[in-house]
MDAnalysis code that builds the backbone (N, CA, C; Angstrom):
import MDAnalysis as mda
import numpy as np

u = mda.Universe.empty(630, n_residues=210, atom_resindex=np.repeat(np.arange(210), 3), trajectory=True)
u.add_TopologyAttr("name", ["N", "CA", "C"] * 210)
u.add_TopologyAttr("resid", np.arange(1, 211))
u.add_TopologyAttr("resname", ["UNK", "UNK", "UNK", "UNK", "UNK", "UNK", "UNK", "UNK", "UNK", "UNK", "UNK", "UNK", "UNK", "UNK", "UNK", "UNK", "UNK", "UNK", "UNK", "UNK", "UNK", "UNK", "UNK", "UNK", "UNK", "UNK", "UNK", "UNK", "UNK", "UNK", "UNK", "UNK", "UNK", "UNK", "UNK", "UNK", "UNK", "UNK", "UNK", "UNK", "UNK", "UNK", "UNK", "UNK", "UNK", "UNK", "UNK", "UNK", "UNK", "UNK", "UNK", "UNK", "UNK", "UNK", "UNK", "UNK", "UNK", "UNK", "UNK", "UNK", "UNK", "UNK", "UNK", "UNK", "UNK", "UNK", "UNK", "UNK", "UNK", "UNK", "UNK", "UNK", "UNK", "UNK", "UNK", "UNK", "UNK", "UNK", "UNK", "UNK", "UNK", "UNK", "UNK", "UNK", "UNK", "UNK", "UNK", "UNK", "UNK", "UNK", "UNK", "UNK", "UNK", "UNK", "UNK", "UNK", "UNK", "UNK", "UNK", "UNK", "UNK", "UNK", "UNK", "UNK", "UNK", "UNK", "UNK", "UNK", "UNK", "UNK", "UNK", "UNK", "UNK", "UNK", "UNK", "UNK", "UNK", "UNK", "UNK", "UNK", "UNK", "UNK", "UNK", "UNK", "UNK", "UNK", "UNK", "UNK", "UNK", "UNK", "UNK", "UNK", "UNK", "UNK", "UNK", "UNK", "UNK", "UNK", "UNK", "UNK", "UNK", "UNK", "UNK", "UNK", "UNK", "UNK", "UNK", "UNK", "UNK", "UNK", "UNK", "UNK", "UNK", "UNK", "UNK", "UNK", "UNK", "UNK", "UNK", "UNK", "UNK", "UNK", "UNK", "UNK", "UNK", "UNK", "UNK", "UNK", "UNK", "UNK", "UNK", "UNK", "UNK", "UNK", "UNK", "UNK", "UNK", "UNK", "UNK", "UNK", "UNK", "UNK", "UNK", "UNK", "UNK", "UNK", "UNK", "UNK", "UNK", "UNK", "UNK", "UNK", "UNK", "UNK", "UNK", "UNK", "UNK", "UNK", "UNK", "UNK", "UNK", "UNK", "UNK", "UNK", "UNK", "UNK", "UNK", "UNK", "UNK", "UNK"])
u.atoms.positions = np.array([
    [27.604, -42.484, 17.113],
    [28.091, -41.863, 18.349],
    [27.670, -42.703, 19.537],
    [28.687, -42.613, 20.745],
    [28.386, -43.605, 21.579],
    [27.060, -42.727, 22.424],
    [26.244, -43.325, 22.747],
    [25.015, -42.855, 23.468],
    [25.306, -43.074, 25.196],
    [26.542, -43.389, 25.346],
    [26.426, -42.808, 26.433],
    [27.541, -41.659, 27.166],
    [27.915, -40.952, 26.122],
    [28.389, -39.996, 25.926],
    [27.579, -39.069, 25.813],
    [26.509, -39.173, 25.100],
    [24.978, -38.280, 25.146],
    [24.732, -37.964, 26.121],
    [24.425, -39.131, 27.157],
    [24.017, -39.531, 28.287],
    [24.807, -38.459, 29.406],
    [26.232, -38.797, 29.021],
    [26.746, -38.264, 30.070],
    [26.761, -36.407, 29.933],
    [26.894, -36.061, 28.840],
    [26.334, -34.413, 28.554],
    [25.272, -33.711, 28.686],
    [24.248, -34.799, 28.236],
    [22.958, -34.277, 28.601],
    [22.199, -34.187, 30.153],
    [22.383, -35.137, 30.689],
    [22.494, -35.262, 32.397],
    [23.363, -33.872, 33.100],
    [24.360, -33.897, 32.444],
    [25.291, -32.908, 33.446],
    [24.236, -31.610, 33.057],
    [23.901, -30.813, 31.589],
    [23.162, -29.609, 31.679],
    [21.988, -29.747, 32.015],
    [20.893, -31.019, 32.177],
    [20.156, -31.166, 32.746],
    [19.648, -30.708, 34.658],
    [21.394, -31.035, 35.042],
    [21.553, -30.841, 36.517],
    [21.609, -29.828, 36.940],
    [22.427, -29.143, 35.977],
    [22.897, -27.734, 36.082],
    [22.033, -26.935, 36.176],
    [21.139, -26.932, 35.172],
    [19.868, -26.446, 35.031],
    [19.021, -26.089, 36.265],
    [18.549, -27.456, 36.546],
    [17.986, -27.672, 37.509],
    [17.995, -26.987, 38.804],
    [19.843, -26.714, 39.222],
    [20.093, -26.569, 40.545],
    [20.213, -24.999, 40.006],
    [20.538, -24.269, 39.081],
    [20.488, -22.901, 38.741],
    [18.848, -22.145, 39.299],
    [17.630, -22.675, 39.495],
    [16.652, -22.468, 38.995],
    [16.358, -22.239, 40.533],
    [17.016, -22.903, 41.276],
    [17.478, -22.563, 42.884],
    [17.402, -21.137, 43.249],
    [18.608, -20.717, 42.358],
    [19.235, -19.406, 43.281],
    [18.237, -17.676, 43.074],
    [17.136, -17.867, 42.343],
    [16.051, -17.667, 41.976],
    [15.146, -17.187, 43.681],
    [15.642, -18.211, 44.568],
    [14.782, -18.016, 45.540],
    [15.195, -17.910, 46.823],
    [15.625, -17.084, 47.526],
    [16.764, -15.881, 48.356],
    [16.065, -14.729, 49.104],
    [16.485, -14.650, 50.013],
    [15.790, -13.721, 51.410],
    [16.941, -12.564, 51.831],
    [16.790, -11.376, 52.015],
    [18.003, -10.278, 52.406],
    [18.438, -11.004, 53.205],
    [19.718, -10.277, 53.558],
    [20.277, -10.623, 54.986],
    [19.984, -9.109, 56.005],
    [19.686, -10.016, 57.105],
    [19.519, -8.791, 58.442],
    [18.217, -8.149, 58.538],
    [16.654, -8.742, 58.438],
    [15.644, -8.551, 58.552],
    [15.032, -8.957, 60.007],
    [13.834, -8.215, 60.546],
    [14.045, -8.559, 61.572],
    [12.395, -9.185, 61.715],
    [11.867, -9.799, 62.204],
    [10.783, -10.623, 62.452],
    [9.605, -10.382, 61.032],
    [9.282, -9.289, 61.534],
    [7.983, -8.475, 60.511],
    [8.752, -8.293, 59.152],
    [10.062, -8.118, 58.487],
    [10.411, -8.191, 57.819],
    [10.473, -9.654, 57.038],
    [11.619, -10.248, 57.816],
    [11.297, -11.844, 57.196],
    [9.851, -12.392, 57.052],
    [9.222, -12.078, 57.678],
    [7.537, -13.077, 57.024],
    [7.254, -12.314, 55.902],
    [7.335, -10.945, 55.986],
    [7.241, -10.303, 54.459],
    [7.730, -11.019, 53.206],
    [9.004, -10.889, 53.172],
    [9.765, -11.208, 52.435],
    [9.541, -12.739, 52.044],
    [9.490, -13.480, 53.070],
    [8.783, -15.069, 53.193],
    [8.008, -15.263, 52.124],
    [6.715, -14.224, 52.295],
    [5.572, -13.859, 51.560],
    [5.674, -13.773, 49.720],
    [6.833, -13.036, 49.538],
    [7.379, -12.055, 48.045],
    [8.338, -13.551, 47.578],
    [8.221, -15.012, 48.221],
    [9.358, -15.692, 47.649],
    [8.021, -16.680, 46.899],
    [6.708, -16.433, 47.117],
    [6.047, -16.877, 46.541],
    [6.244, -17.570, 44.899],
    [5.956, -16.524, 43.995],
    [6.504, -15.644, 42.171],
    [7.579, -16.658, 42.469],
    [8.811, -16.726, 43.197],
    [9.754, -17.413, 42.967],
    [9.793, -18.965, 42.823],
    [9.216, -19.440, 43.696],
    [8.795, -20.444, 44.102],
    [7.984, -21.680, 43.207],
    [6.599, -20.365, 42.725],
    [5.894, -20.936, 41.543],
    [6.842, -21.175, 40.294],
    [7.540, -20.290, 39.779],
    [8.613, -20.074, 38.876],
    [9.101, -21.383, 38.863],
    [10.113, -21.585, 40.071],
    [11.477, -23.214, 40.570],
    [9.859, -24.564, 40.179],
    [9.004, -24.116, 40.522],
    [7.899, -25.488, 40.603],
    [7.664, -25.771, 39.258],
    [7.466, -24.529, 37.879],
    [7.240, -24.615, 36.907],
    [8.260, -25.303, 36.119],
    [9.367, -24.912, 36.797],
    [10.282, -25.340, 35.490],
    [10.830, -26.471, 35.806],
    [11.112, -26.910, 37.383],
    [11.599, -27.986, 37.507],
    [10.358, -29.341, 37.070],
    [9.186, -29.126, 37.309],
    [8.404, -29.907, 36.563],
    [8.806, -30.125, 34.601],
    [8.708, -29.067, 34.233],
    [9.803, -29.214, 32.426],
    [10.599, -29.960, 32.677],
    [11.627, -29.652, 33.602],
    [13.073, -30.161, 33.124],
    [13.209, -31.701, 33.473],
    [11.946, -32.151, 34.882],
    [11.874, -33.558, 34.733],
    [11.426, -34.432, 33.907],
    [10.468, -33.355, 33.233],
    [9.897, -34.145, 32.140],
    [10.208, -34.475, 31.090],
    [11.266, -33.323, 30.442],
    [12.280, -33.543, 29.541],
    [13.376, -34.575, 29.837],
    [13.611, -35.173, 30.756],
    [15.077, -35.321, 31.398],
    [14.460, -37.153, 31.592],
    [13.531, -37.404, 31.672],
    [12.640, -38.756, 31.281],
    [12.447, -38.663, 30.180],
    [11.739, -37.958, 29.432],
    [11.624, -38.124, 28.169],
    [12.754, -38.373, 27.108],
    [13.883, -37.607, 27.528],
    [15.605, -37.712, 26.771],
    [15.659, -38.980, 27.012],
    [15.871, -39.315, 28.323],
    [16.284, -41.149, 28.501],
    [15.565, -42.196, 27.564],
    [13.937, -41.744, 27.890],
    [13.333, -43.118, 27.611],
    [13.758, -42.771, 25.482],
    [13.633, -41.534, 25.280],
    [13.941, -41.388, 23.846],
    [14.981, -42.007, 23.395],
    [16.329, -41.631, 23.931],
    [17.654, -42.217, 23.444],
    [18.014, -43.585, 23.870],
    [17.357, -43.810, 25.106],
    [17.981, -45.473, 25.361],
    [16.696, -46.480, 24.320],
    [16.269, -45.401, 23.169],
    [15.004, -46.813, 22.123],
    [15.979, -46.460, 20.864],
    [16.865, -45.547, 21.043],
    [17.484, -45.783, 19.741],
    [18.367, -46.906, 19.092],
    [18.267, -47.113, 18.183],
    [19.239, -47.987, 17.569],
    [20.848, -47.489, 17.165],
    [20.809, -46.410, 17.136],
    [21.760, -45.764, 17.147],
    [21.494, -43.663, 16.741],
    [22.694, -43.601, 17.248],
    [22.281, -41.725, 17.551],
    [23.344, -41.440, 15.777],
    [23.023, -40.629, 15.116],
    [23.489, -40.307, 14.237],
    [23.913, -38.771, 14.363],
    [24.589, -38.683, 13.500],
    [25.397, -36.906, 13.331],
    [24.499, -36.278, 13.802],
    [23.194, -35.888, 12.950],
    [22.205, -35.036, 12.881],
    [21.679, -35.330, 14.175],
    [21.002, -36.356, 14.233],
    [20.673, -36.490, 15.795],
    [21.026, -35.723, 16.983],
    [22.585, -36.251, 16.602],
    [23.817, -35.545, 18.014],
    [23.574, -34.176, 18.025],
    [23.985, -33.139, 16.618],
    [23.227, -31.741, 16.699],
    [22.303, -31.369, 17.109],
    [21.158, -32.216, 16.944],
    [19.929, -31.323, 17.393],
    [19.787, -31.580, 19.187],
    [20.787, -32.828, 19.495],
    [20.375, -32.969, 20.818],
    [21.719, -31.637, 21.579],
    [22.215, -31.066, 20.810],
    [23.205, -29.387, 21.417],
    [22.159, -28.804, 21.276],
    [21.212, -28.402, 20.318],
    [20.430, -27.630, 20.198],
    [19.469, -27.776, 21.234],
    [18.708, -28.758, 22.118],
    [17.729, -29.312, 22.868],
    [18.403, -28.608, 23.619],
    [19.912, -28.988, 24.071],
    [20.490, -28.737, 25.404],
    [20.897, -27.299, 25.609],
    [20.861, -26.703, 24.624],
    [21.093, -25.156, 24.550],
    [20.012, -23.836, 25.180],
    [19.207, -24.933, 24.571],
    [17.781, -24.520, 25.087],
    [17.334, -24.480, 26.609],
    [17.658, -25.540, 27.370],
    [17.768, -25.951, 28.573],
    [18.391, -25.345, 29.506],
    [19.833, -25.314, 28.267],
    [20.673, -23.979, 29.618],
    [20.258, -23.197, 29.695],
    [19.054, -22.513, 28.690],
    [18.806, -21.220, 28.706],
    [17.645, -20.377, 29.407],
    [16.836, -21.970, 29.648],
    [15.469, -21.822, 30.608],
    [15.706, -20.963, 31.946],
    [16.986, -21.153, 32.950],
    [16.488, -20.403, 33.701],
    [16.645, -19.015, 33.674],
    [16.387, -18.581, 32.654],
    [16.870, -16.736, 32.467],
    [15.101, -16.727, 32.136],
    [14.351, -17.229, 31.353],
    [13.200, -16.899, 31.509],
    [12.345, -17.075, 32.791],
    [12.790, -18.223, 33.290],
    [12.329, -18.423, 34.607],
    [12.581, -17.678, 35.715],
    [13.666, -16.525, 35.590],
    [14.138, -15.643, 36.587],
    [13.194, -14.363, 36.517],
    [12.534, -14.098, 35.208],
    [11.789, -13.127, 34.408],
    [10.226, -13.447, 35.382],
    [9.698, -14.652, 35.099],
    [8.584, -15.145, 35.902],
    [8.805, -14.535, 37.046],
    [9.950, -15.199, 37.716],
    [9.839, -14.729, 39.193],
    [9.610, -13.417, 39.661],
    [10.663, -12.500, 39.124],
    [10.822, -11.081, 38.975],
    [9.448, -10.145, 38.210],
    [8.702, -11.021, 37.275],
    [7.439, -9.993, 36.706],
    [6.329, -10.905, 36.335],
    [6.161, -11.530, 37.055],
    [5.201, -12.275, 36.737],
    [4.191, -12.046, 36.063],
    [3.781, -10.814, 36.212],
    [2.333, -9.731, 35.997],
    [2.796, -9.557, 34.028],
    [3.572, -9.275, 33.824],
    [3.909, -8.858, 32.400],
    [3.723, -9.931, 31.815],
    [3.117, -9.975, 30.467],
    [2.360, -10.582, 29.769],
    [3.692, -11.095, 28.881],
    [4.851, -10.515, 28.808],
    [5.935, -10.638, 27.977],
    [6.835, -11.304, 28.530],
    [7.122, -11.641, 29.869],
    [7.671, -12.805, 30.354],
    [7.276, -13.592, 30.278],
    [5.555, -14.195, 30.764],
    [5.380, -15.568, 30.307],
    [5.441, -15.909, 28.794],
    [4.956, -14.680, 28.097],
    [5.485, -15.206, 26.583],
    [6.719, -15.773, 26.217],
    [7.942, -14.868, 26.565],
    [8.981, -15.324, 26.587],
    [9.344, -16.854, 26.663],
    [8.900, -17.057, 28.097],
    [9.040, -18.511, 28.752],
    [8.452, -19.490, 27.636],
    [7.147, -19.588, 27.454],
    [6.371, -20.022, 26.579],
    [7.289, -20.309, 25.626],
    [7.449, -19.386, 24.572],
    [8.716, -19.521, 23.689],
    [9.814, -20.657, 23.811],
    [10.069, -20.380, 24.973],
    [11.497, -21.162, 25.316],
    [11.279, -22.787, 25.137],
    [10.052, -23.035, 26.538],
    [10.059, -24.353, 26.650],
    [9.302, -25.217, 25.166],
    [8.310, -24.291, 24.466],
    [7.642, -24.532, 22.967],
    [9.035, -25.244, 21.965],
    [10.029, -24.701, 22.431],
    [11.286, -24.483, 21.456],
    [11.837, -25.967, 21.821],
    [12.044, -26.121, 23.274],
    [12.682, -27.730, 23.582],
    [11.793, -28.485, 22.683],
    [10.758, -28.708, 23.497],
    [9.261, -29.915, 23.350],
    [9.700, -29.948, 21.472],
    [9.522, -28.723, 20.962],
    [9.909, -28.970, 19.231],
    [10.908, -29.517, 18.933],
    [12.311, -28.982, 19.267],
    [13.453, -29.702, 19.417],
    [13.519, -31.221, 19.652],
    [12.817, -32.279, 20.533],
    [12.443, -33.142, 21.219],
    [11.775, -33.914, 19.992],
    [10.666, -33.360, 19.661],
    [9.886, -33.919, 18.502],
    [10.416, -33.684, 17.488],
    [11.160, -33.150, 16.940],
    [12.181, -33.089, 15.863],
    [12.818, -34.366, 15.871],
    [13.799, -34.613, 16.849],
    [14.050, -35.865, 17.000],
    [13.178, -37.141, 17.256],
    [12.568, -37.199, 17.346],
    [11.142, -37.956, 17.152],
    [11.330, -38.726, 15.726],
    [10.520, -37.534, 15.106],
    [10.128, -37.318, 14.041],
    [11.421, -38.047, 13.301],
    [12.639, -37.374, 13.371],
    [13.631, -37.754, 12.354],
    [13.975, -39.069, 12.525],
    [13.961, -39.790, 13.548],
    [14.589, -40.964, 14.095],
    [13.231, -42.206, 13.485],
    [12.161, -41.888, 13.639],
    [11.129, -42.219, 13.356],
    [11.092, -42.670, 11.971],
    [11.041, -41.782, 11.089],
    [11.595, -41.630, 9.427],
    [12.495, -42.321, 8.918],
    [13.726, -42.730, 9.986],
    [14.796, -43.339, 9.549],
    [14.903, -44.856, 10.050],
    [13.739, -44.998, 11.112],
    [13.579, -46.613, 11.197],
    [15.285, -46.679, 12.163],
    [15.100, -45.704, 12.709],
    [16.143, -45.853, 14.023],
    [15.706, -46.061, 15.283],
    [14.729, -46.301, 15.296],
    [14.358, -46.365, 17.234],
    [13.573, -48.098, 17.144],
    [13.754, -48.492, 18.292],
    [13.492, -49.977, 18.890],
    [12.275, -50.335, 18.624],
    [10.921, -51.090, 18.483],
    [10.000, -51.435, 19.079],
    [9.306, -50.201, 18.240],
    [9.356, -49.778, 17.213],
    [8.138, -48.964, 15.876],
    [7.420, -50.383, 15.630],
    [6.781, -50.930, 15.373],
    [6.315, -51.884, 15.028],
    [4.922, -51.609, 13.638],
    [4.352, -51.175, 14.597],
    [2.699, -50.372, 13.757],
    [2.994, -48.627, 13.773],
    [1.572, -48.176, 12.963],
    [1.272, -47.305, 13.029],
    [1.163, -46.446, 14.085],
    [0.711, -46.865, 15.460],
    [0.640, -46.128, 16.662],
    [1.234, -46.560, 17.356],
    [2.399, -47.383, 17.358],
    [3.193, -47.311, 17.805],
    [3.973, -45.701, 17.673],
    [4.020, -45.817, 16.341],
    [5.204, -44.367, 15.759],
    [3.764, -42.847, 16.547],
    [2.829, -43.334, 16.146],
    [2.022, -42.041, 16.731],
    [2.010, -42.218, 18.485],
    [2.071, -42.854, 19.184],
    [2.771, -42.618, 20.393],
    [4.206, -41.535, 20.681],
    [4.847, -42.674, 20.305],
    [6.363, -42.256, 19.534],
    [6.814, -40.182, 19.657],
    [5.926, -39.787, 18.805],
    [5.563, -38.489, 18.474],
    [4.805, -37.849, 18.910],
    [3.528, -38.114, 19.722],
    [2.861, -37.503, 20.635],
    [3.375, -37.253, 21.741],
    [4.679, -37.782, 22.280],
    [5.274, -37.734, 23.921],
    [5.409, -36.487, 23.598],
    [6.380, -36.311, 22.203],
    [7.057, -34.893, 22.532],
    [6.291, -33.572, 21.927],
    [5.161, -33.994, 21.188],
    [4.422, -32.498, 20.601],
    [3.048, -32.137, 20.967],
    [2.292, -33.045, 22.012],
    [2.072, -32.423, 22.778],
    [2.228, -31.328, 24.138],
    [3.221, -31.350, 24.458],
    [3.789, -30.219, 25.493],
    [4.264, -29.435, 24.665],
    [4.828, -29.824, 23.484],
    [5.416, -28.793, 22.370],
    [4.178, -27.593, 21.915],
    [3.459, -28.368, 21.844],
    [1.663, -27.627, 21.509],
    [1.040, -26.545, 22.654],
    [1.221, -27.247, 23.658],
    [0.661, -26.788, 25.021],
    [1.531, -25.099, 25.282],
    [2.758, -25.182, 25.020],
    [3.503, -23.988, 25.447],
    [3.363, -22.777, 23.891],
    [3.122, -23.642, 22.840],
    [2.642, -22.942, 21.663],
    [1.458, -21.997, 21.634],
    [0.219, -22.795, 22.640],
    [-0.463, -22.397, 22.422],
    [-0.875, -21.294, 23.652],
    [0.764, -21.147, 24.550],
    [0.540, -20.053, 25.616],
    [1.210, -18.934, 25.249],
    [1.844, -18.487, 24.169],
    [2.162, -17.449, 23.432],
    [1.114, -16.643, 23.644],
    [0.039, -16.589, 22.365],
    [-1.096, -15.593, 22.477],
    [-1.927, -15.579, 23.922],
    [-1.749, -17.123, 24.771],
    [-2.506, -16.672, 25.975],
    [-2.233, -15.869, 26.872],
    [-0.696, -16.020, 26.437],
    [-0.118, -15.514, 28.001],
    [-0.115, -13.451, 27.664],
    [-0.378, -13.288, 25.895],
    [-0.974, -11.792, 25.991],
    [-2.305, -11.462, 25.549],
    [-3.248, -12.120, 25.846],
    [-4.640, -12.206, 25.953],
    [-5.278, -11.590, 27.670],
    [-4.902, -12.966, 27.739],
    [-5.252, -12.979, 29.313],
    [-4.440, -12.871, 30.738],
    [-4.781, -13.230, 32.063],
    [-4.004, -12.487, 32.662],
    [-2.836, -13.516, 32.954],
    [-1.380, -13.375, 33.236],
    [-0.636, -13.912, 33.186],
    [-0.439, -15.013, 34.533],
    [-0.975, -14.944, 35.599],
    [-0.812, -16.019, 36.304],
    [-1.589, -17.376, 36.252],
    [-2.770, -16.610, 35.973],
    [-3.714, -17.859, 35.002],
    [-2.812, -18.957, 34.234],
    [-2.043, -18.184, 33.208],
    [-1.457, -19.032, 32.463],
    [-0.322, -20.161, 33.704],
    [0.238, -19.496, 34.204],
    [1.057, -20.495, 34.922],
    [0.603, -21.409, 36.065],
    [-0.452, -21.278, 36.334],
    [-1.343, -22.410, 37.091],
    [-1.776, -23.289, 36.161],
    [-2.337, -22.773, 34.998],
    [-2.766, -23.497, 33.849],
    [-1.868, -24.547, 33.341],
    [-0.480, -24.176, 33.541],
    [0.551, -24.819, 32.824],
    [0.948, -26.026, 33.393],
    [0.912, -26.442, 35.071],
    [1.006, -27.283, 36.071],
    [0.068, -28.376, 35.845],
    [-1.246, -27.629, 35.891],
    [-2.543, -28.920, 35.787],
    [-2.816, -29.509, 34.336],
    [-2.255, -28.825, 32.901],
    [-1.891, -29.237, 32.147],
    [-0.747, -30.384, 31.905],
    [0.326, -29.670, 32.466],
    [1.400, -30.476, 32.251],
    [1.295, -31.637, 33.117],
    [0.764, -32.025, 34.101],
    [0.597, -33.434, 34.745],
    [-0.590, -34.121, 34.092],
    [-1.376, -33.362, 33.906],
    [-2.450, -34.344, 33.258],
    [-1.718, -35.180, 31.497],
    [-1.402, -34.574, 31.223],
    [-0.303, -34.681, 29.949],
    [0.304, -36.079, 30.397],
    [1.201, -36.024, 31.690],
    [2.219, -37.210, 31.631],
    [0.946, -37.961, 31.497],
    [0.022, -37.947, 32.528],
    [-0.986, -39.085, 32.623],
    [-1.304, -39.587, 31.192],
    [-1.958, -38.344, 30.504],
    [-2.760, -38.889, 29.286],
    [-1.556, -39.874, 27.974],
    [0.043, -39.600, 28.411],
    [0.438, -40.094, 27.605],
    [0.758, -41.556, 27.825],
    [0.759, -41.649, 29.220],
    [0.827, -43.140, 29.990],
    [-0.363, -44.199, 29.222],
    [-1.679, -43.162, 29.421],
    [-2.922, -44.042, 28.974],
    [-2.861, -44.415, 27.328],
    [-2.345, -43.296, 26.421],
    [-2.120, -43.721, 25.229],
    [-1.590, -44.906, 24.761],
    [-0.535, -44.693, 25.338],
    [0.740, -45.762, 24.875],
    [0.344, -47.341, 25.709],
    [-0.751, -47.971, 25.259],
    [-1.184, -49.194, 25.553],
    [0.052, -50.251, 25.765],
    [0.371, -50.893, 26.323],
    [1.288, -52.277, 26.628],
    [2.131, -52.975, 25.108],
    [1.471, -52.808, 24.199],
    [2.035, -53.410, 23.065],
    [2.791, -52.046, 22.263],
    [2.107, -50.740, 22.713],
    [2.282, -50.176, 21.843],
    [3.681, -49.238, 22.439],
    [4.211, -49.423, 23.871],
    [4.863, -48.976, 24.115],
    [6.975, -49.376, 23.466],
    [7.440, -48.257, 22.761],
    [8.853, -48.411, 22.829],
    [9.386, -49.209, 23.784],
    [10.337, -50.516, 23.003],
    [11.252, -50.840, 23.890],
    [12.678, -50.725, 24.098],
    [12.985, -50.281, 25.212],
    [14.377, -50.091, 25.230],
    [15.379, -51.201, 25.690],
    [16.604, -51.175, 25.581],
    [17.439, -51.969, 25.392],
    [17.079, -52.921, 26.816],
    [17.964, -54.068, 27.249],
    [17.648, -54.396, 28.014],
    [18.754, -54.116, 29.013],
    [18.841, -53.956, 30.311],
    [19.513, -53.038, 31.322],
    [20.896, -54.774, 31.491],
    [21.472, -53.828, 31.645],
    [22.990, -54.634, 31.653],
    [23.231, -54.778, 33.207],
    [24.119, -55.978, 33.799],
    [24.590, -55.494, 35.354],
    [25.492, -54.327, 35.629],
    [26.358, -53.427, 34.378],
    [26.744, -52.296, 35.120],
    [25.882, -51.002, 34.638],
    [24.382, -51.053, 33.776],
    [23.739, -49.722, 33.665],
    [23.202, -49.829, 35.091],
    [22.775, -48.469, 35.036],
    [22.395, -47.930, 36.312],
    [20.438, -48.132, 36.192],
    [19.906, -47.918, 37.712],
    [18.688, -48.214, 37.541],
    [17.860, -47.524, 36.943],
])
């Protein structure tokens, strides 16, 4: 399959996504001073919500690229599981609307949890399979391929392991938790993936884009 046909499907629900996760965060109409700062106030939950997920969806949305532009080629199975990734994606902001709306309930962030656990797996699925099949660029060694597979199952892990937190303990915890996690993450995977050991992708043509 041509991969940039991927490219061009996966980008568009990527966007979509993205700009959906927007409308999430909205003020009445016809409030009058003391009202609007209120309300100002209550767009908070929303806010954190658009910060949470649009942090996922960039991270996924780098991670898709740098994944598919190391392939050697995208196969059937591949192509399926990357509907399945993207299915998932469309579906994030309905949990993310849940955050906004109940933050306090222990069963929305589970929910959420669920959801994004489900990409990151999805993600490493393809990993994993592409990996196995001696389809991706620049495997060379052993940690190379354990790089490879750590991009995507660690965050896969991280949202796994906010299931039981998020009904343990109290639920905003978890979503502050999830921010200073999830950036320290990009970092720690930057530091992993040493200079030799990093995937290489194709080399950029004069009409790919930057």
């Amino acid at each position: 399959m041509d991969v940039g046909r991927v490219f061009a499907l996966s980008d568009g629900v990527f966007a979509i996504a993205a700009t959906l996760l927007v409308l999430e965060i909205r003020l009445p109409d016809g409030l009058d001073h003391q009202q609007f700062l209120h309300a100002l106030g209550d767009t908070v939950p929303a806010l954190r919500g658009y910060l949470i997920s649009f942090l996922v969806i960039g991270q996924l949305w780098l991670g898709h690229h740098r994944q598919f532009r190391a392939l050697l080629v995208v196969s059937p199975r591949v192509a399926r599981l990357n509907l399945v990734l993207l299915g998932l994606v469309a579906l994030l902001p309905f949990p993310t609307a849940l955050l906004s709306r109940y933050e306090s309930e222990h069963a929305s962030v589970a929910l959420y949890s669920v959801n994004v656990a489900a990409i990151f797996l999805t993600q490493a699925a393809i990993a994993a399979l592409t990996a196995h099949r001696n389809e991706v660029r620049g495997l060379t060694d052993r940690r190379a391929r354990q790089v490879w597979l750590v991009r995507s199952a660690a965050p896969a892990a991280v949202f796994l392991l906010s299931v039981p937190a998020a009904l343990l303990v109290e639920p905003s915890l978890v979503l502050y938790a999830w921010i200073v996690v999830f950036l320290a993450l990009g970092q720690g995977t930057r530091l992993l993936a040493k200079p030799r050991d990093r995937v290489v992708a194709p080399a950029e043509t004069p009409g790919d884009p930057a």
